[in-house]
Each structure stands twice: as C-alpha cells, then as structure tokens.
KOLLO-784265 format. One record per residue: residue in three letters; x, y, z of N, C-alpha, C in turn. Coordinates in steps of 0.05 Angstrom, whole numbers, plus 5000, padded with zeros to 4 digits. Each point is the difference from the previous one (the first is absolute). Layout:
<sites>
ALAXYZXYZXYZ
...
</sites>
This chain:
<sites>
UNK150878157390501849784997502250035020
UNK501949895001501849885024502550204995
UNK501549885017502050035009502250234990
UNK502149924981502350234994498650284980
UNK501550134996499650194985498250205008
UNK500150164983497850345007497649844983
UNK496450125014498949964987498950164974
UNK498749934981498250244980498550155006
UNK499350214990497950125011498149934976
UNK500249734984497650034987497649765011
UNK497949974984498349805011499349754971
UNK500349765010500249824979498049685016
UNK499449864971499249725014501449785015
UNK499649924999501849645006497049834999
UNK502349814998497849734997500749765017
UNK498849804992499649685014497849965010
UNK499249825010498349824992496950265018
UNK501150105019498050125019500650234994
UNK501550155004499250365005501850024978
UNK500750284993501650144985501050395024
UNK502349944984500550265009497950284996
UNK500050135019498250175004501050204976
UNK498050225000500850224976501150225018
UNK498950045021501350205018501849945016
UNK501049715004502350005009503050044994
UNK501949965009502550024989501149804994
UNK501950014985502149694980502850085005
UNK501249855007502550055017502350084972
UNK501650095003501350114972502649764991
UNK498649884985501049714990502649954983
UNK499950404983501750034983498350044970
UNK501449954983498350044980496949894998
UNK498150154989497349805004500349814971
UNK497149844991500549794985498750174972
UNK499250315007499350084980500250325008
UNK500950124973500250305002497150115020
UNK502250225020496950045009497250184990
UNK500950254985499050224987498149784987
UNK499749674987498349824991498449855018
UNK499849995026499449945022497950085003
UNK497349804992497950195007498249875031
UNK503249865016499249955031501150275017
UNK502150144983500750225014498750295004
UNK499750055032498950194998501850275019
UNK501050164983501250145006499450235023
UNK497650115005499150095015499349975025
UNK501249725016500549885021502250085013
UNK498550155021502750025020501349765011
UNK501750045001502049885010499649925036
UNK499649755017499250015020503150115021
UNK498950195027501950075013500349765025
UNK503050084994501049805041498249925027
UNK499250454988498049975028496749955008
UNK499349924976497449924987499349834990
UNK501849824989499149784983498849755018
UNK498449994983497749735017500449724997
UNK502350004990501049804981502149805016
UNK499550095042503149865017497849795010
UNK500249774990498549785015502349815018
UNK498749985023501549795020498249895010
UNK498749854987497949795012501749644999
UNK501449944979501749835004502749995001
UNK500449865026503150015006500850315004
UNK498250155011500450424998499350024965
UNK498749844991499250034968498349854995
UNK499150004975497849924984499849934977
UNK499450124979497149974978500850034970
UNK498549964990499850014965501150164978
UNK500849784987500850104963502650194989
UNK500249944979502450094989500350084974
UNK501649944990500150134978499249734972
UNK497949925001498249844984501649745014
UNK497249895019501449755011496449854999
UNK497749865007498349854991498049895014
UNK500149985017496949984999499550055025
UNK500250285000499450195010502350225008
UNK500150304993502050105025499750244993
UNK501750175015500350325003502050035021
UNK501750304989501450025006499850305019
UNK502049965026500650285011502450095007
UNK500350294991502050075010502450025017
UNK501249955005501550045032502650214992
UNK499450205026502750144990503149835018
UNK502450134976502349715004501350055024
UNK499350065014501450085025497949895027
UNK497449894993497749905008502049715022
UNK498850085022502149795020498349955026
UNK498649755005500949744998498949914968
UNK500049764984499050054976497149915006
UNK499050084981497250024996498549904971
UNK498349924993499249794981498950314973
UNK501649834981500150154974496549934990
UNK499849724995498749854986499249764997
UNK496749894999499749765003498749894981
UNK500149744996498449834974498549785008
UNK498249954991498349715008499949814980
UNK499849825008499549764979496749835015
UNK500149704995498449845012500749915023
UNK498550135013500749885028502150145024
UNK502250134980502250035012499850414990
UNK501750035014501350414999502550084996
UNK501250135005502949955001500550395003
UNK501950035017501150354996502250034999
UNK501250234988502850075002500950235015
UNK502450035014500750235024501450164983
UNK499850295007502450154999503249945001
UNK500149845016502049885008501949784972
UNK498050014986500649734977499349725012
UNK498549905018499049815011496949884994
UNK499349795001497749964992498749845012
UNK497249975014498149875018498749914979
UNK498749715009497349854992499049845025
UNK497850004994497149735014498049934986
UNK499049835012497249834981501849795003
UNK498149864985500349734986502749964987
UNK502349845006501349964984501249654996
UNK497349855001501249724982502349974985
UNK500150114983502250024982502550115006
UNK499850095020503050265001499850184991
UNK497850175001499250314983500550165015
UNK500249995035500950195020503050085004
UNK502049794980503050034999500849995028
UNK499149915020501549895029501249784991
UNK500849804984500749805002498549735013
UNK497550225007497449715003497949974995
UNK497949794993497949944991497650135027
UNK501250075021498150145022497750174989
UNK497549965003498650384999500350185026
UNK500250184984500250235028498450165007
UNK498050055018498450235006500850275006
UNK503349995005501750304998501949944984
UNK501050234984502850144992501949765010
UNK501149884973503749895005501450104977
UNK502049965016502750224976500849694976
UNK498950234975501549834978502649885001
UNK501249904998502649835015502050074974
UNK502650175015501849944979500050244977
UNK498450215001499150234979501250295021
UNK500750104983500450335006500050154965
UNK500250295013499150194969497249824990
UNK498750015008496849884984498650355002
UNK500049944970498050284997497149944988
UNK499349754997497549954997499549645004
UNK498149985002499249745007496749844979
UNK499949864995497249884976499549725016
UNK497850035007498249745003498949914992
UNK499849634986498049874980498449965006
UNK498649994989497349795004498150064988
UNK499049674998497349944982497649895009
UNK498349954990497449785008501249735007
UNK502449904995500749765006501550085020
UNK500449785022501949975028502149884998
UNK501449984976502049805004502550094991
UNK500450204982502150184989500650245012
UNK500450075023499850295010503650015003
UNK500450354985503250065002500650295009
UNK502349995009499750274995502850115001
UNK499850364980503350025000499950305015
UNK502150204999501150145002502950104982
UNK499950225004501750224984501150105017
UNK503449904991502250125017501250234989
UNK500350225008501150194985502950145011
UNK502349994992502550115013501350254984
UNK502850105007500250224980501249964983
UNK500449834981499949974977499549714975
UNK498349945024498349734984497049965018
UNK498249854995498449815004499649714989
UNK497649885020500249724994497050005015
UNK498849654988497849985015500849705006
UNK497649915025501049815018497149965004
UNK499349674997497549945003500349765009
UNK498049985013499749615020496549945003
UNK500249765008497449914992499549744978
UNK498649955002498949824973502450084979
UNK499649754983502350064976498749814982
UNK498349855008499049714983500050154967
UNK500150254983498450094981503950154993
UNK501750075020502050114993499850315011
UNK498150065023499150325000501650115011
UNK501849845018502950095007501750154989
UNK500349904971502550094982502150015002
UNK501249765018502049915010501649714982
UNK498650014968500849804984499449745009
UNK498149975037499349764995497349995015
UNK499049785003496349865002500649955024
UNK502050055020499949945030499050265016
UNK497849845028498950325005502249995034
UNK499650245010502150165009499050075030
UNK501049965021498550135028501550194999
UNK501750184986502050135010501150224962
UNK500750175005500050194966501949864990
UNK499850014977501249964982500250144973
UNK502550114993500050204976498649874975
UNK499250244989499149944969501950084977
UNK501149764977502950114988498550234981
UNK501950024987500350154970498050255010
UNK500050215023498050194996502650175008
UNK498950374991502250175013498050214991
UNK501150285009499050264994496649935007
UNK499049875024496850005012498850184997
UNK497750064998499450225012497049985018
UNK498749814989497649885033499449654976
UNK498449875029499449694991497750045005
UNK499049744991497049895012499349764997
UNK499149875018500449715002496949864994
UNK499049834989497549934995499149785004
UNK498449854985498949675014503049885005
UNK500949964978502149864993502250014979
UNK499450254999502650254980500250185018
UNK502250154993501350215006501250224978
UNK500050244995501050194990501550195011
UNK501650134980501550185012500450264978
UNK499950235015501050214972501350125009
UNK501550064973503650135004500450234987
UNK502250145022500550264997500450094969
UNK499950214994501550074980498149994963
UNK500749705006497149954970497349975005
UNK499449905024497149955006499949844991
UNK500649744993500449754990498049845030
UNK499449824981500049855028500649684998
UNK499949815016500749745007499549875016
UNK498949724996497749885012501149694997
UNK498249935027501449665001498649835016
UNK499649734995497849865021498549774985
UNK496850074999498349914989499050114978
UNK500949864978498450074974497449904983
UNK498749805010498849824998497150244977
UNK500050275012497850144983501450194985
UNK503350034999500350254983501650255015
UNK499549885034500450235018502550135004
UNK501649864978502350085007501450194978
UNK497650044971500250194983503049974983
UNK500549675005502450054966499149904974
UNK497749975001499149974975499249644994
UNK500549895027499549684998497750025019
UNK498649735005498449915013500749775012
UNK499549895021501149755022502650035014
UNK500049675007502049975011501750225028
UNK501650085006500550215024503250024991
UNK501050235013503150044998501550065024
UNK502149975011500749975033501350204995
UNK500450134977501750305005499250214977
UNK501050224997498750284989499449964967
UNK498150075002499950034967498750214986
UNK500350114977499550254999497150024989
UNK497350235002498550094986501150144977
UNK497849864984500450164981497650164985
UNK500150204983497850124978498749734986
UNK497450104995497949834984501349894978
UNK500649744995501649954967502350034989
UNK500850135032503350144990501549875015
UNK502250094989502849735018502150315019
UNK498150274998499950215012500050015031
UNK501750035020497549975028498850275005
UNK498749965014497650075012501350335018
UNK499150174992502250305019497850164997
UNK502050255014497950245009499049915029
UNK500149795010498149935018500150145022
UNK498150115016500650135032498349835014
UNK499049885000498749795019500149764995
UNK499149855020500149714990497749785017
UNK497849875004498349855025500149754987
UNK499449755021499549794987497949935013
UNK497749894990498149715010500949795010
UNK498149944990500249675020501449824979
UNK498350104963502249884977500250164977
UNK498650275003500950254988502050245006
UNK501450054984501750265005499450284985
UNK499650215010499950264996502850144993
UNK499350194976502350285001498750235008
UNK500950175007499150304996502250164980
UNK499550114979502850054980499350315008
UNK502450084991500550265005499050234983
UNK497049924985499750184984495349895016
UNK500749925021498150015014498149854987
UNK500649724980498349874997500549695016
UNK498149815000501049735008499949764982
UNK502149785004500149764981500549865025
UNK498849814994498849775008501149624989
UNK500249845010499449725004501349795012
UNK499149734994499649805010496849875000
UNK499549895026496949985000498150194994
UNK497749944993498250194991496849844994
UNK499849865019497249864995498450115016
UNK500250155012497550305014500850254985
UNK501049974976501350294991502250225006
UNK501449875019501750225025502150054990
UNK500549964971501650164983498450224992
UNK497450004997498250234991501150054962
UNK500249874992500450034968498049874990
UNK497449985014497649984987499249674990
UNK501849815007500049774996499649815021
UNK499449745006501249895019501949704985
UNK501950154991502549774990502650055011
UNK501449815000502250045025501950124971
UNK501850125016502650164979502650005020
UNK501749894978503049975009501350194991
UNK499050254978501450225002498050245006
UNK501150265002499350215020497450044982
UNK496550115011498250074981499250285021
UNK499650144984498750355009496749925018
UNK501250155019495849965016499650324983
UNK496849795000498750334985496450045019
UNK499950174985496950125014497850044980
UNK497849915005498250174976499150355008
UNK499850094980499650285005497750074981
UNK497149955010497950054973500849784980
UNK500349765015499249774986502249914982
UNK502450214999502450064984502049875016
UNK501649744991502649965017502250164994
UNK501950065030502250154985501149895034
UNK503350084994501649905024499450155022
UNK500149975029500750145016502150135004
UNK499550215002502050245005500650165025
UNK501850115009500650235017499449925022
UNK501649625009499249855021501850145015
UNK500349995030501950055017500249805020
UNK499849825009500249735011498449784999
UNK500849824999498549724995500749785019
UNK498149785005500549895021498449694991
UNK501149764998499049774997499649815025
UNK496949924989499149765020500049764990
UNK499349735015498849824989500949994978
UNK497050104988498949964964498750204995
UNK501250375021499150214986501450184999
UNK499550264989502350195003498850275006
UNK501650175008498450305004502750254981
UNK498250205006502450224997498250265011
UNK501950134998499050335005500550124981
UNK498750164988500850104965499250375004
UNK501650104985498650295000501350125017
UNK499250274993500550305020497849995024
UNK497449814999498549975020499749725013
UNK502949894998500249755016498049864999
UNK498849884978497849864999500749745003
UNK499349795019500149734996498349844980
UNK501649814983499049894984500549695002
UNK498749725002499949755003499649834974
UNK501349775003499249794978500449745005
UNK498949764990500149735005497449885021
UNK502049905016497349785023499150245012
UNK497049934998498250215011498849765020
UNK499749705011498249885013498950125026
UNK502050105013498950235028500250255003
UNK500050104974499350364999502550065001
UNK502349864995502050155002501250284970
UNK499249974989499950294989499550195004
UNK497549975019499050284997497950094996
UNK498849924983498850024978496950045013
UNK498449965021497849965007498949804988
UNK501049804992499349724995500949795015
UNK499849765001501649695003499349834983
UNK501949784990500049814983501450074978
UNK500349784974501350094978503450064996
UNK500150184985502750044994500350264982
UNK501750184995499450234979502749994992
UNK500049994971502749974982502150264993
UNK498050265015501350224995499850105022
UNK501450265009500650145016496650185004
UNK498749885026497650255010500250135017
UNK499650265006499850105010497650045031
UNK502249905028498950075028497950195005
UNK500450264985499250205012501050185019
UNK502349895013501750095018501850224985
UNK499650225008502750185006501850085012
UNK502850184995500850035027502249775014
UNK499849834978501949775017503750185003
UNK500649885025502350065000502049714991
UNK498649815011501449754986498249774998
UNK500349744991498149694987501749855017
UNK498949755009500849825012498849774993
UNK500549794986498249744998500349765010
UNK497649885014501349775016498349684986
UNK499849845015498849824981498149994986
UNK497750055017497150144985499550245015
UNK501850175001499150255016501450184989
UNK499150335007501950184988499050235020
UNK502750215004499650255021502650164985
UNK497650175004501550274987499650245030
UNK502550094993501350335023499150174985
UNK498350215013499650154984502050295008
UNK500350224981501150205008499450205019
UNK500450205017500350155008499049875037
UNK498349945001498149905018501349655018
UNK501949904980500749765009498849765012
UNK497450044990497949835000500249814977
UNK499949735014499749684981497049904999
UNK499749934973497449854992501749754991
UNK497949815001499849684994497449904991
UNK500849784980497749834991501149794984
UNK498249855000500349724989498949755026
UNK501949824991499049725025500350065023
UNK499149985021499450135026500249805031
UNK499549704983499349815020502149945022
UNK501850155001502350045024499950205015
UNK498650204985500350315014502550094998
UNK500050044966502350054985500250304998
UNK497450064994499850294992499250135023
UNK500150025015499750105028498450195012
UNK497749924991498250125005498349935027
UNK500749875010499149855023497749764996
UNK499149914977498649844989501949794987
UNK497949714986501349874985498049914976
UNK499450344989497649894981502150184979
UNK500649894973500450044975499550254998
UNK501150134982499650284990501150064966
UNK497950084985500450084970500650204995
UNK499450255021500650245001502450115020
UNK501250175003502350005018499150155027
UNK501049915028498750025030502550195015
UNK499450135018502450105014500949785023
UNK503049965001501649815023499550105026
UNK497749925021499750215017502149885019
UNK500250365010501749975032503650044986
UNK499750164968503750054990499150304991
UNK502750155010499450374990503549965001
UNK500650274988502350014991501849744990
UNK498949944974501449724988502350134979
UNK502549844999501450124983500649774979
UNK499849725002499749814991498549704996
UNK499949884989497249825000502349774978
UNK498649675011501549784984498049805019
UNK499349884976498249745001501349704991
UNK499249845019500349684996498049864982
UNK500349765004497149864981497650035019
UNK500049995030498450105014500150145019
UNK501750085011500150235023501450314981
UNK500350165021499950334986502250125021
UNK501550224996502050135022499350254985
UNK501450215020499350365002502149965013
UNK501350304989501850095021499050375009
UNK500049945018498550315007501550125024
UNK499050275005502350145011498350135033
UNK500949965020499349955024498750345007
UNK498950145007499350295001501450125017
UNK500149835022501850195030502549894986
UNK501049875001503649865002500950164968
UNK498950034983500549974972501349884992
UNK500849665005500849744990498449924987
UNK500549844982498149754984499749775022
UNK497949974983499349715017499249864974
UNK499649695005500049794985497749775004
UNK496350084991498649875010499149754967
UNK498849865012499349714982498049895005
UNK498049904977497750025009499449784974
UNK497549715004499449814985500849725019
UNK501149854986499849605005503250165019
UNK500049755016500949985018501749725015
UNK498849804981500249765011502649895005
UNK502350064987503149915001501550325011
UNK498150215009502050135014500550274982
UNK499549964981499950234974500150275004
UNK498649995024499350345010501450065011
UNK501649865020502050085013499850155031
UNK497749915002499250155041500149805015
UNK502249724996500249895023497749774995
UNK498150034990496649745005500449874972
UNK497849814987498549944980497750094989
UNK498650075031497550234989499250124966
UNK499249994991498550134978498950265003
UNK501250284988498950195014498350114979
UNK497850215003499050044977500650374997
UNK501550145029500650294995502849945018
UNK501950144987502750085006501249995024
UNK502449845008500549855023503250174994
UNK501950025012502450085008502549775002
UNK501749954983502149754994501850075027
UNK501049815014501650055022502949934988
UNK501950085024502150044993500249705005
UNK502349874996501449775008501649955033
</sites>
C-alpha cells in the first residue's frame, strides 16, 4: 500500500472488484487494525519483513511507477511495498475495473487509463486514455477501487485518502445509483468526498455500490445500489447516496470483526476475523455460496459440503469477488476454493456451465493470493511467483497466449517473479520484478479496446505487454 507511515511486516488480503492484497505482501501500518491481530487468521507472522535493499516491490513503470492493490480495494489489486525514503515515487498499487485500471504512487498520487465515458479516470474528462493521467486534485491516496460490471453505463471509482490523523474517501464517476456518497445522484468528472465516513481502513467499489471498512470495530458501510440487498442493511431496493451501516443477520447489531471486505458487480463479501465468510446481496448463480440461489439483504455464512455434510467455511485467508462469483484461499495449505457463475470455468473446477451454491474446491494449492475478474480468476502462487488463470478467455484474459476458455487453471506465460496480481471484468495486470535492475515492472494482459492495458495501442493482447509511463 502507499504512501506515509512504516510498513507491517505482516501479510494480509484486500479486496475489490479484481485482485486482493497479496498474503506475502506488506500493508502499510495504518494504525490500529480492524481486528485484534493474535485473531487474524490473514496474519502470518513468520514473514520477513521485506529489506530497502531487496524488495521487489519499487515499480516505476508509470510516471517512474505503476501497479496494483491495497488494502481491500475491488476488482482487482495487490499491494507492494516501497521503502519510505523510496525517491522518485514509485507505484504502491493498482486496481481494475471494466475497461478502465487505475494506480497509486508512493508519492500519494494516483494514475488511471482505459475507458473513461463517465469520468472514472478523475482527469476532469470523458477522454479514454491509452497511457497513465494523474487523478486530478488527490494527494495521500493510499489505495484506489475500480467498478465495474457487465453493464457499461455506471462505471466509478474511489480512492482512500489517508493523513496523520484522519482519513476520507473521494470517488467520481457515475453517481446515477448514489455510488459516490456524496448525498447526491450527480455523477462527477472530478472526486468528490464521501460524508459521514472516518477511522477507514480499505474500500471497494462494485457494479454500482461501494463499501468501506473501518478501523477499530471492523464495522463496515456501504452505499449506492441496493436494488439486490448489496448493501447489507437489512432492506432490499431502492439505492442510498451516502453510508449506511451493515448489519448482523436479524439484528439491529452491525456487522464487526471484519478484516476484509470485496464487492461484485451486486454482491458484497466479508472476511471476519475468526476466518470464516458472510456474504450478500445478489445470489442467483449462488456467489454468496450459502447453498441457495436467493438474494439476501442481510449477511449469510458461505459454507462447503464436507462428505455430503454442510458446515461454514473456515480458516479463509483472502477472498476476492467477481461478477457473480467468489473465491478464497482457506487453510494452512492455501487451497483455493470458488462459488457461483461457473458459465466459463471460472471456478476452477474442471467443468463449465451451471453454478455451485457452495464453496468447491480448485485443486490448487499454494496460493499466495485470489484475484477475480468478471468471468475469470488468477491466483499467485507462493514461493515460485508464478500466476495461473481460468475462466472466459475470449480477450486473452488469462494469458496464455490463446483465446480458448479454461475450467482448469493455465500458467500467464512470459511473468516470473510476480509479487502481485488484480483483474478487470476483462483484462489482467502482474506486477513483477525485473531480474537485472531489481525494479518492478507493471505488465497487462486481455481486451484492450478503450486503452485498458495501458501500452499506448487498443490491441487485444493475449500474453503480458508492459504499461508505459505518461
């Protein structure tokens, strides 16, 4: 993650719509977390701590920087280290949405391109960009969340300002639904704060909601489009232009413990601090995984069968929402596990079609982190920094150098030393670390058409291309 402060030496998720924070990466020290850590079953204590003179984690591919994720931002990201003395700045973290990317510098500054109809690039214009422009008007951004859904017409996006002794988030884009949280339905070429939030601690931005969770209780708070539930206060419809709280199943209780947080396209994820997950909103491919497909406006447990026996998922360590599916990594053996829209193998599963109402198991071990993008999903794996992908393919999303579907998960050829991974609804980013220079670099790989990738063309790539600077 970005900018001020010393980082952790521990390893945790993030979310939004594409990647999640890596497990081996670092989380910049925010201050208190949103949950005791010794309960933390994203923390792994046995992680060194990365050094000044080693860390793989200095990307200057845009603007002298680059790339992905933060501390739970959506759809897609991961985060890297920078040590604070790191000069010129260099890209913390990046997020994808539809169409569009977006990164944040060391510096507290923040780049986007793609597609931005709406004003989702925060230049102050409806331009798309095939390179890097500076978010207009933002400093201290320690994370950034990109929306998007199957529809083209609501795309937003915010950021997390963090200073020394407050935060705030600031989002532009579409507003038709209120995803702004700026108390009103006007959309924005330019940020605009979100009221009533304080004590942040990461966002995630989705079709057409947004979430946020906060320091201290693990609470969280959500605003936008409610139309399925997605916004977890216990109503259904209608939308809200500013924060409102989750709450517990039935209870006028909110919703805590939380250490994570992802959203869909019209579902929202927890990860609670006792390593299980709750779930809702939409749920008509199951991607709440509570074994149903009925939409829920308050939080429901994903579970697993185990010998035909339902019981919750347990001893998750990051989670990451797509579309209309979800993943996690669960266990002491990093097992990836999937649920919901299966139509292009995006589970995992060595199938396509259908839907699965519970959490199945990839087969994959070893993950270091989950990433979910619209019908796709790529997991980092540990030690080796090697990325697999699978699901819909017809962009050359999963980067395999093909554009044939995959049910089973493929290696991203032509990426070694990856330290992060964050998916769009159809394109994919890596941030990987250069062998001679030992810089990061910042490659992108899938649809292409509004610029998304960020090398300057439209091209459609189907293996990993290099984002230029501005």
């Amino acid at each position: 993650m970005p900018v001020p402060a010393s980082w952790s030496t521990f390893a945790t998720a993030l979310m939004g719509f594409g990647c999640v924070l890596s497990l081996g990466g670092c989380l910049i020290d925010r201050g208190p977390l949103p949950f005791p850590v010794d309960q933390n079953p994203l923390v792994d204590t046995g992680v060194d701590a990365p050094q000044a003179n080693d860390s793989p984690l200095l990307v200057d591919v845009i603007d002298v920087g680059g790339l992905d994720a933060a501390p739970n931002v959506r759809d897609g990201d991961a985060v890297d280290a920078v040590p604070p003395d790191a000069s010129p700045p260099v890209v913390v973290g990046i997020d994808l949405g539809l169409g569009s990317s977006c990164a944040w510098l060391s510096d507290g500054s923040g780049k986007c391109w793609g597609w931005n109809m709406h004003g989702q690039l925060g230049d102050a214009t409806r331009n798309d960009r095939t390179t890097p422009v500076r978010v207009m008007g933002l400093s201290n951004i320690t994370a950034i969340s990109v929306g998007g859904g199957s529809a083209n017409e609501h795309i937003h996006t915010c950021a997390l300002l963090t200073f020394d002794t407050s935060d705030e988030v600031r989002c532009w884009g579409d507003n038709e639904y209120g995803q702004l949280g700026n108390d009103t339905m006007v959309d924005s070429l330019s940020p605009v704060r979100v009221i009533g939030l304080s004590g942040i601690w990461s966002i995630s931005a989705g079709g057409r909601h947004t979430c946020a969770l906060l320091r201290g209780s693990g609470e969280v708070r959500c605003w936008g489009d409610n139309e399925y539930g997605q916004l977890g206060n216990g109503m259904m419809g209608g939308s809200r232009s500013s924060p409102v709280t989750v709450y517990h199943a039935g209870s006028t209780s909110p919703l805590n413990n939380v250490s994570a947080i992802t959203t869909g396209e019209a579902h929202t994820c927890a990860l609670l601090s006792s390593g299980e997950v709750r779930c809702w909103g939409r749920n008509n491919h199951g991607q709440l995984g509570n074994r149903t497909t009925t939409n829920s406006s308050d939080p429901v447990a994903t579970v697993r069968l185990e010998e035909g026996r339902e019981q919750n998922l347990t001893s998750v360590r990051t989670i990451a929402a797509g579309w209309n599916h979800t993943c996690a990594v669960v266990g002491s053996d990093a097992q990836v596990f999937c649920w919901g829209d299966n139509s292009h193998g995006q589970l995992g599963s060595g199938m396509s079609g259908g839907n699965s109402t519970t959490a199945v198991s990839t087969g994959l071990r070893g993950a270091q982190a989950i990433a979910a993008g619209g019908m796709h999903t790529c997991a980092l794996l540990m030690g080796s920094g090697e990325v697999l992908c699978w699901g819909a393919n017809w962009n050359g999303q999963l980067g395999d150098g093909t554009m044939t579907n995959r049910s089973t998960p493929v290696p991203v050829r032509g990426l070694s030393g990856v330290t992060a991974i964050a998916l769009g609804s159809y394109h994919s980013c890596a941030i990987t670390q250069n062998p001679t220079t030992r810089r990061p670099e910042v490659l992108c790989w899938g649809r292409n058409n509004v610029g998304e990738l960020g090398d300057g063309t439209t091209m459609d790539r189907t293996t990993p291309v290099m984002v230029m600077g501005p």
